[in-house]
PALUM-574727 format. One line per 2 residues: for each residue x, y, z of N, C-alpha, C. Coordinates in pm, whole numbers, plus 50000, padded with zeros to 5 digits. Example, Ala and Ser with C-alpha at 12.3 -4.5 7.8 and 13.67 -1.06 7.14 Angstrom:
% residues 2
51319:49431:50780:51230:49550:50780:51320:49670:50780  51285:49775:50708:51367:49894:50714:51290:50003:50787
% end
This chain:
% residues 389
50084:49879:50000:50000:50000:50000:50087:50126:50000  50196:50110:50087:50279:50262:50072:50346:50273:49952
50389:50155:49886:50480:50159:49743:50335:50192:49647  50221:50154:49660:50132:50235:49562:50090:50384:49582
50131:50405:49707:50084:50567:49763:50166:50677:49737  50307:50633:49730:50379:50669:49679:50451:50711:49518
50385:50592:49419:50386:50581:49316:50291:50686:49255  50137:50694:49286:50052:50779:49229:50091:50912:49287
50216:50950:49444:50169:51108:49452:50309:51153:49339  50421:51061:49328:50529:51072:49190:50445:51137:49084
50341:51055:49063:50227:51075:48910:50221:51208:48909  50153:51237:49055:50050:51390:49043:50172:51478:49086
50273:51455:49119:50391:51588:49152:50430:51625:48980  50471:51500:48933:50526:51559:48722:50429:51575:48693
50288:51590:48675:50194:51622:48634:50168:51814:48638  50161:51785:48819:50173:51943:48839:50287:52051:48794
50371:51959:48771:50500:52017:48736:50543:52063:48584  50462:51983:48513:50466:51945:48376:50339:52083:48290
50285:52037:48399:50171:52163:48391:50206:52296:48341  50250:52352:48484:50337:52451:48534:50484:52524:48414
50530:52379:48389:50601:52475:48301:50567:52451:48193  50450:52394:48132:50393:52417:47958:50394:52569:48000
50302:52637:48103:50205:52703:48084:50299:52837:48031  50377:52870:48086:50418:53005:48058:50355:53120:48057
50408:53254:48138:50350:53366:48184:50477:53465:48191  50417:53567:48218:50524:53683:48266:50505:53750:48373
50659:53781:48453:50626:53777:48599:50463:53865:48644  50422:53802:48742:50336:53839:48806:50209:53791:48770
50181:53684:48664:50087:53587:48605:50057:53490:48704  49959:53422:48724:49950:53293:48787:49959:53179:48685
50047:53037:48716:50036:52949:48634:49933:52840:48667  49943:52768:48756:49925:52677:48911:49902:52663:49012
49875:52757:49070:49849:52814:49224:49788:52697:49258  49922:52622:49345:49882:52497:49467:49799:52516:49578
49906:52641:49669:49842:52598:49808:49872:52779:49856  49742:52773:49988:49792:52928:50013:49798:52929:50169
49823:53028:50187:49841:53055:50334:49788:53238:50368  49692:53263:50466:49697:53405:50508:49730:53447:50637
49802:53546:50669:49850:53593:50819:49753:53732:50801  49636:53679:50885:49540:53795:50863:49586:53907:50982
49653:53915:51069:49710:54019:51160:49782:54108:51083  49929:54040:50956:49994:54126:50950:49876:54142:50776
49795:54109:50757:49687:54131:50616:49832:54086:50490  49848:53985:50485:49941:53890:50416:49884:53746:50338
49916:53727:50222:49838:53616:50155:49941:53577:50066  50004:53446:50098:50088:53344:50050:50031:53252:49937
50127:53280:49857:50071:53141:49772:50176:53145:49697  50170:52963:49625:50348:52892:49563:50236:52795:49445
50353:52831:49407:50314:52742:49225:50423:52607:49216  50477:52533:49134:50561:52453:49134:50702:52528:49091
50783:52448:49067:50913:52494:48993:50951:52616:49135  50892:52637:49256:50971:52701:49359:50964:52848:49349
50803:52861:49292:50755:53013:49319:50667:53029:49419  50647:53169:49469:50610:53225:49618:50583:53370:49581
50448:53385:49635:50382:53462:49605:50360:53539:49727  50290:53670:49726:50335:53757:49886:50230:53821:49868
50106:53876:49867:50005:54007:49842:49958:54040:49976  49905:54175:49930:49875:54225:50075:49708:54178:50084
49652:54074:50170:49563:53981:50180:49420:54076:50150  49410:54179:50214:49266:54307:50168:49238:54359:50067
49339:54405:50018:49341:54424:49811:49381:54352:49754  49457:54254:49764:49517:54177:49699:49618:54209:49592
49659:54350:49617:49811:54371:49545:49939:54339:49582  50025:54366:49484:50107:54304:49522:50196:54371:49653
50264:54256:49708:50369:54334:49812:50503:54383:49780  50529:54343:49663:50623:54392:49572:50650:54367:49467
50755:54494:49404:50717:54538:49224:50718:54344:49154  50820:54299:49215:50866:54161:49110:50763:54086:49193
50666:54024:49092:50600:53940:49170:50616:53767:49055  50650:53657:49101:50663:53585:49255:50798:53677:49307
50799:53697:49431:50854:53713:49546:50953:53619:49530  50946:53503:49495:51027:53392:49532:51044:53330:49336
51146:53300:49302:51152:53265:49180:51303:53194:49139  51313:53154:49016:51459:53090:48954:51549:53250:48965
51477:53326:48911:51586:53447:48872:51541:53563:48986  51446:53528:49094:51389:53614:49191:51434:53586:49304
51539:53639:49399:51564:53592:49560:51596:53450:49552  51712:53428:49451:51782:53293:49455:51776:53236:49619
51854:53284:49679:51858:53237:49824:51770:53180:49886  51655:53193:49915:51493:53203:49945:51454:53031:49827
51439:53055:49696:51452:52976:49616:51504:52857:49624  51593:52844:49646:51663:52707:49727:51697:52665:49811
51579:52713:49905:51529:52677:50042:51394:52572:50022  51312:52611:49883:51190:52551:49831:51207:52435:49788
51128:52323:49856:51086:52159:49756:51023:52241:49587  51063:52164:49439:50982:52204:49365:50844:52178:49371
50799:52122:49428:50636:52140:49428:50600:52112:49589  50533:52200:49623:50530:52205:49780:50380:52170:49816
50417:52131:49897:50295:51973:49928:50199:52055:50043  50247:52130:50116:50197:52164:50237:50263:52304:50292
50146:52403:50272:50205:52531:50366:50075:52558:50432  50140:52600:50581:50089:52702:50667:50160:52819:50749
50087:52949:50782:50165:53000:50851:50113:53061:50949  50225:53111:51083:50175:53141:51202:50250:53323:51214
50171:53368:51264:50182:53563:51323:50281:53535:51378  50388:53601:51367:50502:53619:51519:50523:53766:51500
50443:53834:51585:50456:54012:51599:50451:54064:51462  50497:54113:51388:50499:54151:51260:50552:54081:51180
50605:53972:51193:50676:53837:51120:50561:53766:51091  50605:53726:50948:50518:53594:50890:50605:53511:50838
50536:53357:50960:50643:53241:50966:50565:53153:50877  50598:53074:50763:50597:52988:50694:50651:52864:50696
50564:52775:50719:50615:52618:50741:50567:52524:50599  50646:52476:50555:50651:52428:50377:50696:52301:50378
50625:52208:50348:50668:52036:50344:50651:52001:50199  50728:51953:50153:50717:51892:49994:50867:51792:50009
50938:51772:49882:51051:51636:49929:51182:51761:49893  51223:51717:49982:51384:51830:50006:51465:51760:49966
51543:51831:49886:51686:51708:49851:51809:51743:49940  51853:51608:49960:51952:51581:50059:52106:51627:49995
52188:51659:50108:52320:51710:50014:52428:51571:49924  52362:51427:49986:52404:51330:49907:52307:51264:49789
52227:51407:49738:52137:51408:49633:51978:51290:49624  51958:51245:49805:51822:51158:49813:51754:51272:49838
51651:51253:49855:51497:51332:49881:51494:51257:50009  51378:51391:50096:51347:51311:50188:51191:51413:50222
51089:51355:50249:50954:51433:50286:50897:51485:50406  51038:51400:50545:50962:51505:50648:51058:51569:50724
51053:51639:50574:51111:51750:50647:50972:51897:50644  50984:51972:50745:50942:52128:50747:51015:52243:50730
51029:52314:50617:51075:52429:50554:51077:52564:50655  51086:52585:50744:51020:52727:50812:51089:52865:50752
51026:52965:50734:51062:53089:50636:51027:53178:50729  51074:53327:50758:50987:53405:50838:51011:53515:50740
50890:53597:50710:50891:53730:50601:50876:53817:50685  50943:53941:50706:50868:54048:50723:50824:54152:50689
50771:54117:50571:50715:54249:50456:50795:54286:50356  50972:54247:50389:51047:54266:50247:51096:54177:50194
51152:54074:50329:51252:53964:50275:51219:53898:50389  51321:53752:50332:51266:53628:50371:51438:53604:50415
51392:53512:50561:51520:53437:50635:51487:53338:50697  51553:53277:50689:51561:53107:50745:51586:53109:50915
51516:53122:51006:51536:53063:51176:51616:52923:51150  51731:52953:51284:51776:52869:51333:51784:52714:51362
51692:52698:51360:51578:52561:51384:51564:52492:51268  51551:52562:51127:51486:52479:51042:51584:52406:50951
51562:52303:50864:51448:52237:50910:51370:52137:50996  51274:52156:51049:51230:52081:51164:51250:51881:51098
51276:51792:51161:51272:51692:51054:51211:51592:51142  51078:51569:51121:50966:51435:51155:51012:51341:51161
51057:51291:51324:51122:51148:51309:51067:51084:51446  50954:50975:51454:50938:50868:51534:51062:50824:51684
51152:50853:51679:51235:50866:51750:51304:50712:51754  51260:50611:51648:51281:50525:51672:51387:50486:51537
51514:50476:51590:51643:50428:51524:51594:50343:51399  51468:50219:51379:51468:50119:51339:51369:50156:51227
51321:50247:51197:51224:50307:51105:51294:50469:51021  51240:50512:50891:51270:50541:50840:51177:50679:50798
51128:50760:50792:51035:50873:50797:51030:50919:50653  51139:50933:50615:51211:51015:50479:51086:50980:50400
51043:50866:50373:50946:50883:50235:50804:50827:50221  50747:50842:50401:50620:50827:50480:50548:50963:50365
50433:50931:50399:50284:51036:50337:50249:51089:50481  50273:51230:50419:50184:51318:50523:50098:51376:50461
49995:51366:50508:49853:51407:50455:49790:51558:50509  49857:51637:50606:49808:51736:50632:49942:51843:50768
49890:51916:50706:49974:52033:50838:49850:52139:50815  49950:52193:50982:49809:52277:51050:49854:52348:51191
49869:52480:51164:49916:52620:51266:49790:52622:51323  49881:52567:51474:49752:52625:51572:49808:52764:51653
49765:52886:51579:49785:53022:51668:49795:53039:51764  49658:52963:51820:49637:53026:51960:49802:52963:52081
49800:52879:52088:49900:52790:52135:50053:52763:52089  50080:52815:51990:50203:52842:51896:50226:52654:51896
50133:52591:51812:50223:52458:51732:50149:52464:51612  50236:52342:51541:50227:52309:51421:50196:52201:51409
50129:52083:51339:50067:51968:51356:50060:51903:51200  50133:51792:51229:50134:51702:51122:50056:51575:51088
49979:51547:50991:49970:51369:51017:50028:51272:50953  50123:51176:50993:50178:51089:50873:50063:51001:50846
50004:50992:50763:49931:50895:50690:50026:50773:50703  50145:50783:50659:50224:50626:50664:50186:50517:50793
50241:50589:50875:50276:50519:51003:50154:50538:51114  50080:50629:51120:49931:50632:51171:50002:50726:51296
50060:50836:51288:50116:50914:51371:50062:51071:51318  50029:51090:51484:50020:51308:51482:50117:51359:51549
50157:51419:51483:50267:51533:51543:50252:51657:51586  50334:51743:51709:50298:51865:51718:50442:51920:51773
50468:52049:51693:50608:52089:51701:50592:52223:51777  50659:52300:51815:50671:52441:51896:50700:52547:51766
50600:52633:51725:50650:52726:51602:50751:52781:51631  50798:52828:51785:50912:52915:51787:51084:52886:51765
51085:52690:51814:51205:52646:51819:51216:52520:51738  51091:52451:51723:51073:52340:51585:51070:52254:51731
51063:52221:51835:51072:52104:51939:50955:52032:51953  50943:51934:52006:50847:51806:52003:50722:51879:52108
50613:51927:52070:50550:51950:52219:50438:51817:52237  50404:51774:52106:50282:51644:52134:50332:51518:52057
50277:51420:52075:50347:51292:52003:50456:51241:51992  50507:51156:51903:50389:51101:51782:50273:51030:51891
50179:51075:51862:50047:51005:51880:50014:50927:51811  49966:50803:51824:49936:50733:51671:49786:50688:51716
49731:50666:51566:49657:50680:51559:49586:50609:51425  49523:50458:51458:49477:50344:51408:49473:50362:51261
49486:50344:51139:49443:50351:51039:49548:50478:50949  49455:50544:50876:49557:50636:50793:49507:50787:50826
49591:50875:50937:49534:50983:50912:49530:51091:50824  49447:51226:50822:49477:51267:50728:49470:51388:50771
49309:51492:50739:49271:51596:50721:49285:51640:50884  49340:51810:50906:49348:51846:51043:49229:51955:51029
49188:51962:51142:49119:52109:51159:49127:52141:51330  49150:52258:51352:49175:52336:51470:49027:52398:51520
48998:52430:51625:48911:52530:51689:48899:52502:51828  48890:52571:51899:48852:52652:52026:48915:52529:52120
49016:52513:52079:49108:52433:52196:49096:52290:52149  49065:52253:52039:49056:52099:52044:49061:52036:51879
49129:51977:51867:49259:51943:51697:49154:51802:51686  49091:51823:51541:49037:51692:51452:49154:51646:51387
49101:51512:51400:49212:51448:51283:49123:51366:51246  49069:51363:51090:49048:51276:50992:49089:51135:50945
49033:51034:50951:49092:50933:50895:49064:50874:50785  49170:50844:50667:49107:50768:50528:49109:50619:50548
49120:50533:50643:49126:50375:50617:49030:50328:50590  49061:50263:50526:48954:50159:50466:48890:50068:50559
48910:50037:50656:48892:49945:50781:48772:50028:50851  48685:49904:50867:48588:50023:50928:48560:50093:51040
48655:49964:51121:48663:50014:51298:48773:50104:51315  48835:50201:51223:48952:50251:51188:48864:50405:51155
48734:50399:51111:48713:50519:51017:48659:50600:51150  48718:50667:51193:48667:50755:51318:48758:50876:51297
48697:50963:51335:48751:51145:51367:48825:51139:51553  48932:51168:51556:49011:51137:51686:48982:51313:51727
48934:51354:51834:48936:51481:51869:49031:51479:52020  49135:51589:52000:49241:51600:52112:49208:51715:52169
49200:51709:52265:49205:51844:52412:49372:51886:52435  49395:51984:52353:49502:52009:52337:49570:52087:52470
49483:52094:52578:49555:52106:52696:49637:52035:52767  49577:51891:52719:49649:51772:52796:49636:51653:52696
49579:51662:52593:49579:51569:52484:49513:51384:52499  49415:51463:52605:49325:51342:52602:49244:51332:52484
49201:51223:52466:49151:51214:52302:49027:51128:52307  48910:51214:52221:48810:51099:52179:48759:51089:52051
48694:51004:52050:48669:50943:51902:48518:50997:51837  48444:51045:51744:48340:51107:51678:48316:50981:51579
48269:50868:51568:48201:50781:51433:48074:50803:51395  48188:50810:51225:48070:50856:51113:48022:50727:51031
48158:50655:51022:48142:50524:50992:48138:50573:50841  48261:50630:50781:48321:50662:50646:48467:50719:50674
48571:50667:50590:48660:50706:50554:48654:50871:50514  48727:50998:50571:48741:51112:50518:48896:51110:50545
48865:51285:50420:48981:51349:50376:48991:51443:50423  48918:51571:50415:48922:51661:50434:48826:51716:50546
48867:51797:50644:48786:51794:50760:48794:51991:50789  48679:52050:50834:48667:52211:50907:48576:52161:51003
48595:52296:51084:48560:52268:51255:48571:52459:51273  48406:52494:51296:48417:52614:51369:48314:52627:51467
48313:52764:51573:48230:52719:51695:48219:52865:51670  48054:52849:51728:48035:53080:51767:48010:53045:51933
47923:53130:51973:47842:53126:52081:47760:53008:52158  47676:52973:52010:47566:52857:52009:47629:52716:52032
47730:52694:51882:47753:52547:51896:47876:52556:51801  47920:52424:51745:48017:52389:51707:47989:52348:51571
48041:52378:51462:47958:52292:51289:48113:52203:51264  48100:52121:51189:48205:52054:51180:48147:52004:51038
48257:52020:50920:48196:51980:50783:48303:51837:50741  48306:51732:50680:48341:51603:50703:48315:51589:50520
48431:51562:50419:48427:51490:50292:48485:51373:50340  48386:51322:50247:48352:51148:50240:48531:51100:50155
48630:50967:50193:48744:50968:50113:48677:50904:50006  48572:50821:49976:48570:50728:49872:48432:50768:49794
48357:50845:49827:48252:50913:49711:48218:51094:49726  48166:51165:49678:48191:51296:49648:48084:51313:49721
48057:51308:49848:47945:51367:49993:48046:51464:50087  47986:51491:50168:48045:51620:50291:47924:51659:50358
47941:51577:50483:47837:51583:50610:47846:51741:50706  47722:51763:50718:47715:51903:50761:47640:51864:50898
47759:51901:51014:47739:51830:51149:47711:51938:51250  47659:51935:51347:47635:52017:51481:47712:51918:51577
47845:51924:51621:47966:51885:51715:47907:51840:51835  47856:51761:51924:47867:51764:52070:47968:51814:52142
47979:51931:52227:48083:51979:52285:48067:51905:52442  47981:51884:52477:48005:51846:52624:48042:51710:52617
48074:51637:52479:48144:51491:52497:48248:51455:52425  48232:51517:52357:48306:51533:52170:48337:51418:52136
48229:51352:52160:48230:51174:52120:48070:51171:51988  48028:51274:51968:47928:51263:51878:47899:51368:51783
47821:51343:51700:47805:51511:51566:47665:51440:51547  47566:51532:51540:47398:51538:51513:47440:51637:51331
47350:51564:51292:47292:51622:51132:47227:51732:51109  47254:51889:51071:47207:51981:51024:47102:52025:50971
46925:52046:50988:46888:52004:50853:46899:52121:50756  46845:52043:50655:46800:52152:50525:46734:52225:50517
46714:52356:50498:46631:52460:50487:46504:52402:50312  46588:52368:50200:46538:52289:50140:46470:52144:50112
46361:52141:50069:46349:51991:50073:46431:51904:49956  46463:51965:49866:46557:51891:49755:46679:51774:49797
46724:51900:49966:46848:51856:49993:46842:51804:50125  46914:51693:50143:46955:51585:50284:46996:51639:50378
46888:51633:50503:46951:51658:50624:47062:51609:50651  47156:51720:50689:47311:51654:50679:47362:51652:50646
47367:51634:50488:47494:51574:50410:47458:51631:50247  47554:51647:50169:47567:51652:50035:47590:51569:49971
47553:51530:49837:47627:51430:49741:47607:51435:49618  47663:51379:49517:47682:51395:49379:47538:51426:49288
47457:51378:49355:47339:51363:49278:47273:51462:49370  47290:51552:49482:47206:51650:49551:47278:51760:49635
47316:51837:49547:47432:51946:49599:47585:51990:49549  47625:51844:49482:47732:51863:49426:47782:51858:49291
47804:51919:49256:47840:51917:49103:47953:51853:49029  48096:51805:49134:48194:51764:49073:48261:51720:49193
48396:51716:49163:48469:51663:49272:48544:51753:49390  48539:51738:49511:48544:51829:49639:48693:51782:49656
48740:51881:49645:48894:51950:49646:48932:51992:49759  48871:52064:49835:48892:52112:49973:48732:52190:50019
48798:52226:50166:48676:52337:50250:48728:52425:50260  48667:52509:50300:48722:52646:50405:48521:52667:50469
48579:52698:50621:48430:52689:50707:48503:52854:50796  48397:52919:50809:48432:53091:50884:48279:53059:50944
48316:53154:51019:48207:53259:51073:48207:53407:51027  48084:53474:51014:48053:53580:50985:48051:53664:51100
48030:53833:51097:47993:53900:51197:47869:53858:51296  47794:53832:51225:47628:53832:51236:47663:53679:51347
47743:53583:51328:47751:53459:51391:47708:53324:51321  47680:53361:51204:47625:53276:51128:47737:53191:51050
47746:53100:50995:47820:53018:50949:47831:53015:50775  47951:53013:50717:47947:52996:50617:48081:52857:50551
48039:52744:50444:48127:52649:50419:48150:52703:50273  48288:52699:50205:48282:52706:50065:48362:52533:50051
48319:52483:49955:48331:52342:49897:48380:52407:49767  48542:52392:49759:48570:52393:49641:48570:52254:49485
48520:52266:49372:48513:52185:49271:48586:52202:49175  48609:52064:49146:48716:52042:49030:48683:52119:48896
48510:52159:48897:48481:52195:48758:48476:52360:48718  48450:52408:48862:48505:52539:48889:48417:52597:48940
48300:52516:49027:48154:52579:49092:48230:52567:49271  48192:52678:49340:48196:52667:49483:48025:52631:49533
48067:52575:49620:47942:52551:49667:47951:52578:49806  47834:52690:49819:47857:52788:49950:47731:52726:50052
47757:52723:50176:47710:52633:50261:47658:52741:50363  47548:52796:50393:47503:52900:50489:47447:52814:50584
47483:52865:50745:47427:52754:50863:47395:52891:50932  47285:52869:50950:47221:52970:51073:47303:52969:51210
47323:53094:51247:47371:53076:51394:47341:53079:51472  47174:52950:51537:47130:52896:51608:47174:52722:51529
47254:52688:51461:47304:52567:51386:47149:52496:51357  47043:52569:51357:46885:52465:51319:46878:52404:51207
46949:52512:51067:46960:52506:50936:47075:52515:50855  47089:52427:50741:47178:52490:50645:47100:52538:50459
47176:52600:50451:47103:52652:50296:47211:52635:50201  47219:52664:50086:47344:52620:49934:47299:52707:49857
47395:52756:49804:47409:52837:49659:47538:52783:49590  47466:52786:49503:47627:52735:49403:47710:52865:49314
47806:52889:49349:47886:53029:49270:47975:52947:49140  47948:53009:49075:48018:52943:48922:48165:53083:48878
48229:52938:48861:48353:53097:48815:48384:53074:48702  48517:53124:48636:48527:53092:48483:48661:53004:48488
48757:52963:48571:48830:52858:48577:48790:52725:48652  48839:52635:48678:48872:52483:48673:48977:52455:48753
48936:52354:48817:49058:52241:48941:49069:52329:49032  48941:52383:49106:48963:52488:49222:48999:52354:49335
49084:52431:49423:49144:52343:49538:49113:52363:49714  49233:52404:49750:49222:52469:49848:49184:52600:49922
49188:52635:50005:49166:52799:50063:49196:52845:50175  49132:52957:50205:49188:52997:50365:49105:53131:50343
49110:53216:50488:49013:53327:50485:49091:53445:50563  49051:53538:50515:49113:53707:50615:49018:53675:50698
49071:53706:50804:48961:53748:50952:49026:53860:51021  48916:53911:51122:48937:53999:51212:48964:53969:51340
49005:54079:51440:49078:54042:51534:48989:53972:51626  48860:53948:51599:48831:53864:51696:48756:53751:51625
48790:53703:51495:48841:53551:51423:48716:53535:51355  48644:53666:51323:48498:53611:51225:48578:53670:51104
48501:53596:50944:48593:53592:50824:48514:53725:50778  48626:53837:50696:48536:53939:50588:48595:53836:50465
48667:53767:50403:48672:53737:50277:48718:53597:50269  48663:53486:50170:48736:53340:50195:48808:53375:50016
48903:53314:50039:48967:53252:49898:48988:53152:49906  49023:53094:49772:49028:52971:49686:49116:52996:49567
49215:52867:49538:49304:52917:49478:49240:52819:49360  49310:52823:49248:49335:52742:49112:49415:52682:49074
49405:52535:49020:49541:52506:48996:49558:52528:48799  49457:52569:48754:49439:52646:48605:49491:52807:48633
49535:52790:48757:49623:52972:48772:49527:53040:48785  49492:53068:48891:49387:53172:48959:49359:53180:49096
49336:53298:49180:49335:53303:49260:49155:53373:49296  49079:53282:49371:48973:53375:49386:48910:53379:49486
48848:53529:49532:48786:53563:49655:48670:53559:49668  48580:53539:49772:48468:53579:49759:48438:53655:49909
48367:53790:49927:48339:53863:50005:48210:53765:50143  48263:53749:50198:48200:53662:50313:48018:53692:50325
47936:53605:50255:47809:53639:50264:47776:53667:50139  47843:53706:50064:47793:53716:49900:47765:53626:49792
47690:53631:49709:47718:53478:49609:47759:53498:49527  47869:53605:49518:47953:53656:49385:48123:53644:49398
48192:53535:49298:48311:53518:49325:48366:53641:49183  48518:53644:49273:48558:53728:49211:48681:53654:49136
48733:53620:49031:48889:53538:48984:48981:53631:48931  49082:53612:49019:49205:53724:48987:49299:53661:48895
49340:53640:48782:49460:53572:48755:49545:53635:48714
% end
């Protein structure tokens, strides 16, 4: 299973790569836009293409942060540049005062020319230039002499702010990790954890972890009390990938893609056990209390989430699609209801996202990136996307 897991993410790295450099642009074009990251304190919005570009805008207008844009390039801030995996698998980043720290996992090559994947990249910007801390790179290792890390699947990273860590899951070995943003040191794990994990999501003190196994007594959501890292289990009784988790006043929503068919359960969290999730209903009758799926809500294939809160307290999910429709998820903030609109844009292979928020963590804008090269926003509450490329 790992020599096939490995084989297909080879596939999709020259693929993306192959992509990337048909496409050709001139600086400040998007080709690919993988993965993004926002430091909504310092109003900062990250994003990297393959071939070891890095992108910098100021996250509210979305101009650039400077004249040469990527920021990071072959002929742009060499130095910086070959600090980058060519296709980077995983970024997040954490506020440090006016510093924006960047943590970047993709396969690093070794100075006796192997690759190795767990490693963590850490970058800190502060609005002009980019330098490497002391510490990095952090390098994911089991602690155990007799095992090998270098070319394990990690399926997710994930900056928890409030607490300054960083959190990994190896899918390989059924291990969570949690590092110290300030010095790269061990603060949790490896925890392991039955089956294959994957998707992380953070909120109000307590870290989901997703699981894809195929096993069924395996397919459970592990929720950690990151005070002391007691842990319990949420069964949905499906393999997932991708997992969000936000809480207002009222309650907790927690949105859940299915790993093996194109659904995403729309949950109300038990907080006083966090051993259970109750079903949402529909404001519509068309659509399933609970849940989405191919034939009632979804149009294509679910790429990622991004889940905010609004001012008002109300909830909003964007479900990005492969075909280039978001599908926007409104939950009342009494969690009684959810409602759908579908936003149609004019690109394809929308992926991941992330959102600007305010200082007290409700979203004004979510984006979504492209991997057809585009970057797009949508104003929190609106059903109008905007595509920048």
């Amino acid at each position: 299973m790992k020599k096939v897991t490995k084989f297909f993410l080879l596939i999709a790295v020259l693929i993306v790569t192959q992509t990337a450099c048909g496409g050709g642009s001139s600086t400040g074009n998007y080709i690919a836009v993988n993965h993004i990251a926002v430091d909504s304190t310092n109003d900062r919005l990250f994003m990297t293409e393959p071939s070891q570009r890095l992108f910098a805008l100021t996250a509210s207008t979305l101009e650039d942060i400077a004249e040469d844009q990527p920021l990071v390039a072959e002929d742009v801030n060499e130095a910086t540049y070959a600090l980058l995996p060519n296709v980077v698998a995983h970024m997040a980043v954490y506020t440090n005062g006016t510093t924006s720290r960047l943590f970047i996992m993709g396969s690093f090559k070794n100075s006796d020319g192997t690759y190795a994947l767990n490693k963590i990249r850490v970058l800190d910007f502060d609005g002009t230039s980019f330098t490497q801390p002391s510490f990095s790179p952090i390098k994911i290792s089991d602690g155990d002499g007799a095992t090998d890390e270098t070319d394990n699947t990690f399926a997710a990273l994930l900056v928890d702010q409030d607490n300054g860590v960083v959190y990994v899951t190896d899918s390989t070995d059924g291990q969570v990790y949690g590092f110290s943003v300030s010095d790269g040191s061990v603060l949790a794990g490896p925890m392991a954890v039955s089956g294959n994990p994957s998707g992380l999501a953070f909120d109000n003190g307590y870290l989901y972890v997703c699981n894809a196994s195929q096993t069924e007594d395996e397919q459970l959501i592990t929720v950690y009390d990151v005070s002391d890292y007691a842990s319990t289990t949420i069964d949905l009784n499906m393999p997932c990938t991708y997992i969000a988790v936000k809480s207002n006043d009222t309650g907790t929503v927690m949105l859940v893609k299915r790993q093996d068919e194109q659904r995403v359960d729309i949950l109300s969290v038990d907080t006083t056990t966090y051993d259970a999730a109750t079903a949402i209903s529909s404001e519509a009758s068309s659509l399933n209390d609970g849940y989405l799926t191919d034939s009632d809500g979804i149009t294509s294939v679910i790429n990622g989430i991004v889940l905010v809160t609004a001012t008002d307290d109300s909830f909003y999910g964007y479900l990005s699609e492969w075909d280039g429709n978001i599908e926007m998820i409104t939950i009342e903030d009494d969690l009684s209801a959810y409602s759908l609109d579908t936003l149609s844009t004019s690109v394809t292979n929308i992926t991941e996202g992330s959102s600007l928020n305010t200082s007290s963590g409700d979203a004004t804008t979510a984006y979504l990136i492209s991997e057809a090269g585009a970057l797009i926003s949508v104003v929190v509450g609106s059903t109008e996307a905007t595509v920048n490329d």
